[in-house]
Legacy VTK file of the C-alpha trace (Angstrom):
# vtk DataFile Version 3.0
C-alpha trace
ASCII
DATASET POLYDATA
POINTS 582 float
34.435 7.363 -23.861
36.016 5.754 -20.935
33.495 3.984 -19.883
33.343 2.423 -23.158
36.547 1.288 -23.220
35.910 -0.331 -19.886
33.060 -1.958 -20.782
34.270 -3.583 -23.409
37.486 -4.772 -22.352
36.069 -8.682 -22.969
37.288 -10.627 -25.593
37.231 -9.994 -28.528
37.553 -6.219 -28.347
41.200 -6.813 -26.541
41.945 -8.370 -30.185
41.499 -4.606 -31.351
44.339 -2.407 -32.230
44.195 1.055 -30.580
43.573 2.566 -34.214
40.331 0.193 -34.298
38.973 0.982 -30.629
38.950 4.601 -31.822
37.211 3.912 -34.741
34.835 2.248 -32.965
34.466 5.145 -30.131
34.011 7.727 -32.523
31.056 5.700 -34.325
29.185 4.209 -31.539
26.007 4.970 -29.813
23.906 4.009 -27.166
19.709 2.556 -27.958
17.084 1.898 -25.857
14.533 -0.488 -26.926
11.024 -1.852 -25.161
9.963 -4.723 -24.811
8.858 -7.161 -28.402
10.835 -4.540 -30.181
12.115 -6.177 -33.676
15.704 -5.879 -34.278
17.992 -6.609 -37.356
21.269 -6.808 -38.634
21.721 -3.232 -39.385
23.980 -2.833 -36.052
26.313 -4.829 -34.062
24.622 -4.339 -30.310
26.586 -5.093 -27.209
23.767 -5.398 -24.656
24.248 -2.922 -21.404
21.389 -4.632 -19.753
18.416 -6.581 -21.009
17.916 -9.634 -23.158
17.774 -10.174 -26.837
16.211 -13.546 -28.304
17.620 -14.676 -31.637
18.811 -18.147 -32.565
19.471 -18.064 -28.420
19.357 -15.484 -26.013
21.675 -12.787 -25.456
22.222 -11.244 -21.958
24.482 -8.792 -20.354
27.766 -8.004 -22.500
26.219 -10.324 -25.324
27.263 -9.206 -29.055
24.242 -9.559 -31.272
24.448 -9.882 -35.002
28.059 -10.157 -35.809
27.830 -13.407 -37.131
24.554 -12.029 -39.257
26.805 -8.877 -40.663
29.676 -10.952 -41.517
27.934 -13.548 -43.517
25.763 -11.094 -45.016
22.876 -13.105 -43.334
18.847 -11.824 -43.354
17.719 -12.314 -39.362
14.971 -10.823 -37.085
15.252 -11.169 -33.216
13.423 -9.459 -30.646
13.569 -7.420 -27.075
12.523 -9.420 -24.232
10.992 -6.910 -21.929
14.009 -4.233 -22.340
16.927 -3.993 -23.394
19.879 -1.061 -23.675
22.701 -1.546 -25.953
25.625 -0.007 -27.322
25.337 0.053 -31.154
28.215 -0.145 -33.968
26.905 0.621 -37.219
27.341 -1.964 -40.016
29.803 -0.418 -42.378
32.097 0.313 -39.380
32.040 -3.174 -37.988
33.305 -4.443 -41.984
35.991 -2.429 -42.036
37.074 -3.478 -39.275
36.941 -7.205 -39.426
38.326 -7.086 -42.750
41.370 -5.539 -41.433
41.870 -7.882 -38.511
41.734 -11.604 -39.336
41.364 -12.499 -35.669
38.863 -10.153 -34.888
36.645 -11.892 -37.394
37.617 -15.081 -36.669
36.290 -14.974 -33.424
32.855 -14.623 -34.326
33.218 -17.544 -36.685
34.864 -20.118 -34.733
33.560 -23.300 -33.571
33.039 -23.916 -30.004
35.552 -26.226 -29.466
37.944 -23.870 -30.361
36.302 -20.935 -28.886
36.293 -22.373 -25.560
39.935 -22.960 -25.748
40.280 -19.559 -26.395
38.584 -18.108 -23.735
39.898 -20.583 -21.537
43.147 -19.139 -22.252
42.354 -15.734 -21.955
40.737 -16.603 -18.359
44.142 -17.775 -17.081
46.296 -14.966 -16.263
49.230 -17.303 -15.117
48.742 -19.817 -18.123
50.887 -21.984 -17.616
53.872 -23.880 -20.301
52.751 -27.112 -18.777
50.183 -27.469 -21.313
51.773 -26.794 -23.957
55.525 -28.068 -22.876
56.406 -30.979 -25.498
58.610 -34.016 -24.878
61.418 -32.371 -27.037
61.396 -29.411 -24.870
63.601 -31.533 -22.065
67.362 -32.305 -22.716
66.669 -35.918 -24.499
69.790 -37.897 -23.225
71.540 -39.932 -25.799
71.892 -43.685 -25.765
73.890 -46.298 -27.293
72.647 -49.161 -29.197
74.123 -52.645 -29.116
72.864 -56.035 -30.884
71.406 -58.452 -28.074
74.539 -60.964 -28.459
76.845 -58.397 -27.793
78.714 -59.487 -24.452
77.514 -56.998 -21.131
81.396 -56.074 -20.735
81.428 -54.677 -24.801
78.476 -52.636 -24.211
79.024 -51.141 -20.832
82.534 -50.075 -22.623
81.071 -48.815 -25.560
78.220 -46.858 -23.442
80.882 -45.297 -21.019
82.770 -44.517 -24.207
79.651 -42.661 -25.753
78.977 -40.909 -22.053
75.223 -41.813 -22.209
72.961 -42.771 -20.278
71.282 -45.605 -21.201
72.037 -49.015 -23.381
69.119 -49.917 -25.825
69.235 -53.200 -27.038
68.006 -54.192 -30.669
65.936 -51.651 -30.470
63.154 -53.007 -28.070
64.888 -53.475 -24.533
66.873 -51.055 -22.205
69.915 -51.145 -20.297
70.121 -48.727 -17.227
72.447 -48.705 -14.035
69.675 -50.550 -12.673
70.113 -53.455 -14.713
74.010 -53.190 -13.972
73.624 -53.903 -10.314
72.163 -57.414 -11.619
75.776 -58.123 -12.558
76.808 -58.576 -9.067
73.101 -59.628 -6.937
72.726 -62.214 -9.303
76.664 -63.528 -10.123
76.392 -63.051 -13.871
79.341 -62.829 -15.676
80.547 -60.142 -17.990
80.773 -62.123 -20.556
77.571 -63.098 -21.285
75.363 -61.339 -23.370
73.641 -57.960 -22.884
70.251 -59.136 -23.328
70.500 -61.156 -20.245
70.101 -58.243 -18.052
67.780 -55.935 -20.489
64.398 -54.663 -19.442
61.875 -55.851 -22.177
58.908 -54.275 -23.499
60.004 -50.749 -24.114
57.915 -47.708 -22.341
57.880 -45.009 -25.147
57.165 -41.343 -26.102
57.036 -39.240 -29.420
59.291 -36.382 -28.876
55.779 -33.954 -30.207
53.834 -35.944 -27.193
52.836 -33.927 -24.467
55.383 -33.694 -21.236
51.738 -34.193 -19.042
51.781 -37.262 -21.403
54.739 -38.167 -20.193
54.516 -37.797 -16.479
51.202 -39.735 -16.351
53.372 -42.639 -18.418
56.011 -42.673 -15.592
53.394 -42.548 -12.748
51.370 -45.435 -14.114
54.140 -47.548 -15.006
55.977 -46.350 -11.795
59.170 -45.507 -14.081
61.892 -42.669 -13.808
62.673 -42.574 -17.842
60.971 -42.958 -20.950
62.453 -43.975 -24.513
61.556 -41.037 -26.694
60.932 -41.860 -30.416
60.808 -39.524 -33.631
59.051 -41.035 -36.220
59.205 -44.422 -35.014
63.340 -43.860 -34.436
64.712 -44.385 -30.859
66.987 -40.676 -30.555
66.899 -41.474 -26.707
65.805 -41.135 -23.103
63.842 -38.516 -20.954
64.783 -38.795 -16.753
61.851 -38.337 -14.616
63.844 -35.835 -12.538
64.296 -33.450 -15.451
60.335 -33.736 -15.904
59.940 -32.941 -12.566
62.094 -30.021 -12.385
60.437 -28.400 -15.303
57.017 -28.726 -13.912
57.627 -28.482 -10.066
55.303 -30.687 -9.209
54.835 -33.707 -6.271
52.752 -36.108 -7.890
55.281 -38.502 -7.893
56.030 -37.864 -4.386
53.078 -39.084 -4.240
53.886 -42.031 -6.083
56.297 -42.803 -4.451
55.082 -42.640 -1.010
51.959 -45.224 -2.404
54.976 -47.917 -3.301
56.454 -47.751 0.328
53.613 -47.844 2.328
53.344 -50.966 4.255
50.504 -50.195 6.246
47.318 -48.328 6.029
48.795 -45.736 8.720
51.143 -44.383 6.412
48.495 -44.366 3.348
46.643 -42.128 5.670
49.023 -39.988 5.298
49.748 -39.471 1.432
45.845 -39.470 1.037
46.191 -35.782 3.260
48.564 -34.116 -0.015
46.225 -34.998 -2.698
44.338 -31.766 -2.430
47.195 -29.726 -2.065
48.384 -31.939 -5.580
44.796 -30.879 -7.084
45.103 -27.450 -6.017
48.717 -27.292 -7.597
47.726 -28.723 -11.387
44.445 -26.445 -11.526
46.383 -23.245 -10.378
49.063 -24.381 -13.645
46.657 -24.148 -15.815
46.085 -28.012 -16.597
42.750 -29.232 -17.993
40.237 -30.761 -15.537
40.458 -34.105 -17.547
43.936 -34.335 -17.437
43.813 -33.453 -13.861
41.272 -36.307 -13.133
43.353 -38.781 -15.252
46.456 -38.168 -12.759
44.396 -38.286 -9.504
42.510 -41.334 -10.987
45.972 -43.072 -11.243
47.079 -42.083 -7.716
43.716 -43.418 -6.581
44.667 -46.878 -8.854
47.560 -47.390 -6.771
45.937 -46.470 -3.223
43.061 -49.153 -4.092
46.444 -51.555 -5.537
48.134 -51.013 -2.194
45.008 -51.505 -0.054
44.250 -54.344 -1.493
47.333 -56.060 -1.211
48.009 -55.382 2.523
43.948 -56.794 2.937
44.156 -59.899 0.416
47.813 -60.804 -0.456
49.177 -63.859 1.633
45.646 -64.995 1.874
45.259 -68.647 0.255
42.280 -70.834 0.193
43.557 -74.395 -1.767
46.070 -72.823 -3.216
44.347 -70.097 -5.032
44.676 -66.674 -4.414
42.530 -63.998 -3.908
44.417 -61.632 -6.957
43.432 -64.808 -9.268
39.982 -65.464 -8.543
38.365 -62.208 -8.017
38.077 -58.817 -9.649
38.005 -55.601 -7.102
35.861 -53.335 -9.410
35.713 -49.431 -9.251
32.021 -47.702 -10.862
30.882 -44.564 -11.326
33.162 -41.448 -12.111
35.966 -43.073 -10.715
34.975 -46.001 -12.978
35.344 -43.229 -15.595
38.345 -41.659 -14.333
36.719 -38.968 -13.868
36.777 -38.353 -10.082
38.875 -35.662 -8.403
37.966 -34.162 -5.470
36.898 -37.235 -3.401
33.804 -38.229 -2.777
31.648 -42.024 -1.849
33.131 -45.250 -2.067
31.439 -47.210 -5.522
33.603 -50.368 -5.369
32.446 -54.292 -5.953
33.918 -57.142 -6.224
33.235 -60.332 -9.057
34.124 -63.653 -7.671
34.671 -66.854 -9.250
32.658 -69.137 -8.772
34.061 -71.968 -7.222
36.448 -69.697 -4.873
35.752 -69.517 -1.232
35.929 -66.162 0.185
36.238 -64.538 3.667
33.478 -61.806 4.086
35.544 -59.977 6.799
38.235 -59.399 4.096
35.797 -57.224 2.331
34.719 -55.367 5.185
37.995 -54.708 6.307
38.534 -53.573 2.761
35.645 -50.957 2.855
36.430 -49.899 6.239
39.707 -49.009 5.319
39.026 -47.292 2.556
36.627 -45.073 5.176
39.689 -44.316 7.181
41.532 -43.218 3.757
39.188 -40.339 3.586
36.330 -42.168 1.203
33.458 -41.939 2.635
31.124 -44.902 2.699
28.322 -44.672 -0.233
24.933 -44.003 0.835
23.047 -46.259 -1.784
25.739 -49.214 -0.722
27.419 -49.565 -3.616
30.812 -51.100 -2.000
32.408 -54.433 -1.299
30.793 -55.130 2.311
27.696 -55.406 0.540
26.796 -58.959 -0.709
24.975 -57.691 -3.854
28.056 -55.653 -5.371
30.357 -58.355 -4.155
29.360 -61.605 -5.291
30.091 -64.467 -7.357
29.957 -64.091 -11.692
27.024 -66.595 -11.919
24.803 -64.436 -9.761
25.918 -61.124 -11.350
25.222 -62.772 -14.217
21.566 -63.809 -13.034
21.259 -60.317 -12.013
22.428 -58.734 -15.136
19.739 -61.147 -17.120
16.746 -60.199 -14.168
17.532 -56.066 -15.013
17.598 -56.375 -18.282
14.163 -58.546 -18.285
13.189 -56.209 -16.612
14.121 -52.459 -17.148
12.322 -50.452 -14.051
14.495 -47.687 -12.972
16.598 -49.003 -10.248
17.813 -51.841 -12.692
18.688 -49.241 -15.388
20.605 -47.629 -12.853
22.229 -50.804 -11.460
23.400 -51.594 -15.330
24.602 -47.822 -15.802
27.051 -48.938 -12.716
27.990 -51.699 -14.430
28.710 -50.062 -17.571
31.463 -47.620 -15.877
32.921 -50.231 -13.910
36.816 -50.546 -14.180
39.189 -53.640 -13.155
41.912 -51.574 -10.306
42.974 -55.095 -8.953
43.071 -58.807 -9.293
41.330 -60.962 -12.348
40.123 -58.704 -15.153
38.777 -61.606 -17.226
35.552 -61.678 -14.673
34.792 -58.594 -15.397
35.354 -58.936 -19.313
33.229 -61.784 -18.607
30.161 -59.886 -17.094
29.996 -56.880 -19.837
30.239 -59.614 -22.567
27.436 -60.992 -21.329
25.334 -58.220 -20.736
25.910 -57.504 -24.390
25.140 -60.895 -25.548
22.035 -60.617 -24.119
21.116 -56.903 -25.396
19.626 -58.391 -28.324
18.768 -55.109 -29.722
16.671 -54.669 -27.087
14.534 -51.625 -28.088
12.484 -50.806 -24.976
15.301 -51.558 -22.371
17.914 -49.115 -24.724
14.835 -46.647 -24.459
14.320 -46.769 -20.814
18.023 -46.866 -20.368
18.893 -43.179 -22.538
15.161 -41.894 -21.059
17.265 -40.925 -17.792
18.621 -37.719 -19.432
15.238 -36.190 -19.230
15.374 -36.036 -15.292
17.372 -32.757 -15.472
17.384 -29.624 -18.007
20.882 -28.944 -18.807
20.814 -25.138 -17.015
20.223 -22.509 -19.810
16.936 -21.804 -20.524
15.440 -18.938 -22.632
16.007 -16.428 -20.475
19.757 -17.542 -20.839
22.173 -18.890 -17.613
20.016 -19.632 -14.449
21.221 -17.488 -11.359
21.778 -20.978 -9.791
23.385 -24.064 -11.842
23.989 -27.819 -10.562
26.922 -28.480 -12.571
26.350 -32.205 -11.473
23.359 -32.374 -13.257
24.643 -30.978 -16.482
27.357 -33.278 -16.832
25.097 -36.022 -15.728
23.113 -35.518 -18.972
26.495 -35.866 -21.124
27.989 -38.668 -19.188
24.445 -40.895 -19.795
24.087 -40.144 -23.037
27.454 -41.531 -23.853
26.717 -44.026 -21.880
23.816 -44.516 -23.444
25.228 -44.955 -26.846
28.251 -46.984 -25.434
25.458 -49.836 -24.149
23.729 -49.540 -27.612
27.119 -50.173 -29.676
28.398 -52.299 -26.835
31.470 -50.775 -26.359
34.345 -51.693 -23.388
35.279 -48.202 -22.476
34.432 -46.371 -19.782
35.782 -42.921 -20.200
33.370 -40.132 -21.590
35.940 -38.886 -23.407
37.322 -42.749 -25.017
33.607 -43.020 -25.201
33.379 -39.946 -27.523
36.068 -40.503 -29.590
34.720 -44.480 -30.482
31.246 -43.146 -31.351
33.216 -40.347 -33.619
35.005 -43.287 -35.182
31.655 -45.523 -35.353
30.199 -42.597 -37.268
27.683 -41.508 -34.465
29.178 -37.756 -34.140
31.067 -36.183 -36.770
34.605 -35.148 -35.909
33.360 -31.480 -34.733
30.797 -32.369 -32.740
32.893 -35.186 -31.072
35.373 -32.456 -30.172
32.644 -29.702 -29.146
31.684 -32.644 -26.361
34.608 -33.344 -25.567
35.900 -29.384 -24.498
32.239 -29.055 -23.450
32.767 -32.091 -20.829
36.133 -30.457 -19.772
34.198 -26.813 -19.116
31.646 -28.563 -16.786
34.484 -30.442 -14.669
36.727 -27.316 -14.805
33.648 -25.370 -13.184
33.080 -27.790 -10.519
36.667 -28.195 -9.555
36.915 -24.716 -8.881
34.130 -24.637 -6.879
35.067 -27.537 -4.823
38.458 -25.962 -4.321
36.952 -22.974 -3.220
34.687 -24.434 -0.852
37.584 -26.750 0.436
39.332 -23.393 1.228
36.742 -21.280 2.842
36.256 -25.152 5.141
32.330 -25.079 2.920
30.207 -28.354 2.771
30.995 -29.511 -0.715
27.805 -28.865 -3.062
27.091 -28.892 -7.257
25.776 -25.272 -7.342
27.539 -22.428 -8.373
25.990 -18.802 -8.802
26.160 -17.652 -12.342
26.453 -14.032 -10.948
29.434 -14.820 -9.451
31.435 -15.733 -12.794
32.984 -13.215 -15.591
32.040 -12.582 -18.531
34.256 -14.845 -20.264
33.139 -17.652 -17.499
30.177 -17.392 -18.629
30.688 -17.395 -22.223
32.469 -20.529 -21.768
29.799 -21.956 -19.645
27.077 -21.001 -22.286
28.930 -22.462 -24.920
28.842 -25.743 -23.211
25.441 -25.908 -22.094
24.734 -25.297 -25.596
26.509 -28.659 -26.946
24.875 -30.697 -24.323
21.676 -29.097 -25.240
22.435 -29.941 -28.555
23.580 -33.612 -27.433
20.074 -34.012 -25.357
18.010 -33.316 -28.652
20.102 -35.892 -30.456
19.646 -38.610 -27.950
16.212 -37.713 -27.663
15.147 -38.037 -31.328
17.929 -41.128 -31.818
15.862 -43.384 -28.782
12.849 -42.015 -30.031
12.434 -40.932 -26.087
8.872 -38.601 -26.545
7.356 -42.341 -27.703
8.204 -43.531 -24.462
LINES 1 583
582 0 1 2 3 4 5 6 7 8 9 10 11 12 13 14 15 16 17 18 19 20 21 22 23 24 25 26 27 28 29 30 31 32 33 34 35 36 37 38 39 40 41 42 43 44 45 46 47 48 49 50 51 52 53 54 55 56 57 58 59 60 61 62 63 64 65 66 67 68 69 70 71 72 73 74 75 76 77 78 79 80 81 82 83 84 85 86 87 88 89 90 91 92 93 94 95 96 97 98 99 100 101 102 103 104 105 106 107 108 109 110 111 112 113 114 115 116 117 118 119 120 121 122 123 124 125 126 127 128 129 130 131 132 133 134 135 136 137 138 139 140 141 142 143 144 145 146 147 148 149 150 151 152 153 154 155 156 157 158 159 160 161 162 163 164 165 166 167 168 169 170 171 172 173 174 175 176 177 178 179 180 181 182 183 184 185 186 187 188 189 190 191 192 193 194 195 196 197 198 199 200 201 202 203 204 205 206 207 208 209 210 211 212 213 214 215 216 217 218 219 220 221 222 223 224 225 226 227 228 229 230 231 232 233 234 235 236 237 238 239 240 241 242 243 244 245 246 247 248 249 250 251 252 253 254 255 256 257 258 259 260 261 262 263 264 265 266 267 268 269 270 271 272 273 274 275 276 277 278 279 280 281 282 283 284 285 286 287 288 289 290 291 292 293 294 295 296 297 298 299 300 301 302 303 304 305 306 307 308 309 310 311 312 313 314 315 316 317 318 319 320 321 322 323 324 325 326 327 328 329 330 331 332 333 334 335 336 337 338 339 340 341 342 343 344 345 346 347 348 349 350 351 352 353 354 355 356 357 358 359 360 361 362 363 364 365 366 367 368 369 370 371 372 373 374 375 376 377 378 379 380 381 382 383 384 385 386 387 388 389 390 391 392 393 394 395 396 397 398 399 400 401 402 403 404 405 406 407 408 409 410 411 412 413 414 415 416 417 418 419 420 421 422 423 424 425 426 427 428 429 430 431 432 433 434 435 436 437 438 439 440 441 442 443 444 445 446 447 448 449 450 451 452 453 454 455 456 457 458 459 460 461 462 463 464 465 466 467 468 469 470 471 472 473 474 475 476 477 478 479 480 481 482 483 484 485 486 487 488 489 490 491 492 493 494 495 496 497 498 499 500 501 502 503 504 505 506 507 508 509 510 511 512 513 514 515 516 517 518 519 520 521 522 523 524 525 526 527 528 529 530 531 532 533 534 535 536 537 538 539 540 541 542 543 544 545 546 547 548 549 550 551 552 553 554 555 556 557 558 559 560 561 562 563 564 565 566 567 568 569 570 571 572 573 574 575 576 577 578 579 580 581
């Protein structure tokens, strides 16, 4: 009986009660079946070895027929070549999920929300920084004045009060920063507060996330927030009481990006963004939300590159932030990148600007000594066809879509994820309006464009999980058919995930399925950052493969279950394009 209580120490047997596992020990047996045997929902069978086909296939540690019993559901599956299997008679698998709620929920939950479970059960050292709320830091008071109020009255009234922060008519701020304004600029006390507020308020819910939070004061390079409570000011959160609570040096980081002044000392912060990665995967944070912080960092590299390359450079009086748009494509595009990989930058022009090649060179080549390597299909500023002026993107655009051959679909895919990180967005704006003007429910190029997710199967087949999975090319098939919906409805965003949610609210997934792709997008990354992170440890040339064999049980549920939604996804795109036509 030991070894039965070893065996199934997976989830959701730990969910038992040891009253339950008993029961279950003193009514279980063990079957051997051969090959094309029929089986039905007379037993719940945990498969020793062997595979099982039903409504998908069942491998090692598999439970078959739980769902059947529980719904009182008619089913027939069958042995594929042989299988051994512990079996727990019907009437003793009811009694026991009527007795435990959670038990029974787990057979019935939807993937989404199964993942999340496992997920949790997979991380021994889950960490409170996922869950951590806003109202879980000290919130600092603050003290509210009228704009016409003189600076002397509300400093008084503020040091009065002991807080920490003045809020003006509700909609600017006060800090000791402001104060020091008093004296640099010679304004007297007298005058009114609102001469010295900071406008356009920064602010939280106190039930947002505290990850929410941080990634607010990194991208707005901030050290408090205004916390709200149902649409009430109650007061301010400090940066360094985030930090404490989480431990963490992303805005180190930060920080370090702002006082750069050359790219020497970039060089250096680029070395500690593994070491952040590492950090916010071994705390338990989700994959997205790690690539959303890294994606920011990166923001601010590109910001600061670009600045020491094109700032103080003038050509009649118009400068280079004003007249051209540094673009970022594919997953970093996305925000989606986090362990580093090729450069995929461009550059729109305008048209009538005159432009120094070397700049963009020495742009690229910088970026090369940052640690991002230089792409191998070209796909960077120092190449004249991804840098360029808006009239001959434009021409371009026109001669792809004319003309949908699979290099052009490709080059409009890049397109489609690319993301403004410095200068003029409104060339930009100006190129993905017109590539949608000129859609014009374009049938065959829409077809050709969504076709791409039949290069690759997703990775589970019917004999379940292959030994070997490129975890690239699942999430490739997800990513594209967003993608491929986003060009068909013409949409601006570029995340998967934004992506998702604006075809939920167009009506193209319902809300389940929307959040099955969206936990089923945050499995595949999670899998490949731990493999990169692994590699990057044992000093391993990065690759996409990991060994199924490798993983535990509850990996591979997890994996399984979102292979299965981008399965799922596939068939839909597949049958919405009509893609077997073409």
């Amino acid at each position: 009986m030991e070894n039965i209580k070893s065996f199934l120490s997976f989830p959701p047997f730990d969910l038992l009660n040891d009253k339950e596992f008993r029961l279950i020990e003193d009514n279980i047996d063990i079957a051997f079946y051969e090959d094309k045997t029929k089986l039905y929902p007379d037993y719940v069978r945990i498969i020793i070895k062997g595979k099982i086909k039903g409504d998908e296939i069942y491998c090692e540690e598999d439970i078959v027929f739980a769902k059947e019993i529980i719904k009182n559901k008619e089913a027939e599956f069958e042995v594929i070549n042989e299988c051994l299997c512990y079996e727990i008679k019907k009437n003793i698998f009811l009694e026991i999920v009527q007795n435990n709620e959670k038990f029974k929920k787990f057979f019935l939950l939807d993937i989404a929300t199964k993942i999340q479970n496992l997920r949790k059960r997979n991380q021994n050292q889950f960490s409170s920084f996922l869950s951590a709320k806003v109202n879980d830091l000290i919130i600092h008071e603050v003290t509210f004045v009228e704009k016409n109020n003189s600076i002397k009255d509300a400093v008084i009234k503020k040091e009065n009060e002991n807080t920490s922060a003045i809020i003006v008519d509700s909609n600017s701020i006060v800090t000791d920063s402001n104060l020091k304004k008093i004296i640099l600029n010679d304004i007297s006390i007298d005058d009114s507060i609102e001469k010295i507020a900071t406008k356009n308020l920064i602010t939280i819910d106190e039930e947002d996330f505290l990850f929410n939070a941080l990634l607010l004061m990194t991208k707005h390079n901030i050290k408090r927030l205004v916390v709200k409570s149902k649409n009430k000011i109650i007061g301010i959160i400090e940066q360094i009481d985030l930090l404490s609570y989480f431990s963490n040096h992303s805005h180190l980081i930060n920080i370090k990006i702002e006082k750069a002044n050359n790219i020497e000392e970039l060089k250096e912060i680029t070395i500690d963004m593994i070491d952040l990665i590492d950090l916010l995967y071994n705390k338990g944070l989700k994959a997205r939300y790690i690539a959303k912080i890294v994606s920011e960092l990166n923001r601010k590299i590109f910001i600061k590159v670009s600045e020491i390359v094109f700032d103080n450079s003038y050509n009649f009086d118009n400068s280079y932030k004003e007249n051209i748009a540094l673009i970022v494509m594919g997953s970093e595009g996305r925000g989606e990148q986090i362990i580093r990989t090729d450069q995929d930058n461009g550059a729109i022009i305008d048209n009538n600007f005159k432009y120094e090649n070397e700049k963009f060179s020495t742009f690229s080549n910088y970026l090369k000594f940052l640690g991002f390597p230089e792409c191998p299909g070209k796909i960077m500023v120092n190449n004249p066809l991804w840098c360029d002026f808006l009239k001959n993107y434009q021409d371009r655009v026109f001669e792809w879509i004319e003309n949908p051959t699979k290099e052009n679909m490709m080059n409009l895919a890049i397109i489609m994820d690319a993301n403004i990180v410095w200068g003029n967005k409104k060339y930009l704006v100006l190129l993905k309006e017109y590539l949608f003007n000129h859609l014009n429910e374009n049938v065959t190029l829409l077809n050709n464009f969504a076709s791409f997710v039949n290069q690759f199967e997703v990775g589970i087949t019917f004999l379940g999980l292959k030994d070997e999975l490129d975890l690239k090319k699942a999430r490739f098939i997800l990513v594209h058919s967003i993608r491929s919906f986003a060009l068909e409805k013409k949409l601006m965003e570029t995340s998967t995930v934004e992506r998702i949610k604006k075809l939920h609210n167009l009506g193209i997934f319902d809300k389940q399925f929307a959040t099955d792709l969206i936990e089923s997008f945050d499995v595949i990354l999670s899998f490949e950052l731990k493999n990169k992170l692994k590699q990057i440890k044992n000093k391993e040339t990065l690759k996409n493969i990991i060994h199924t064999k490798e993983l535990t049980k509850i990996e591979k549920d997890m994996l399984k279950d979102a292979l299965k939604i981008i399965n799922e996804l596939k068939k839909i795109i597949n049958h919405h394009f009509k893609l077997s036509v073409f």
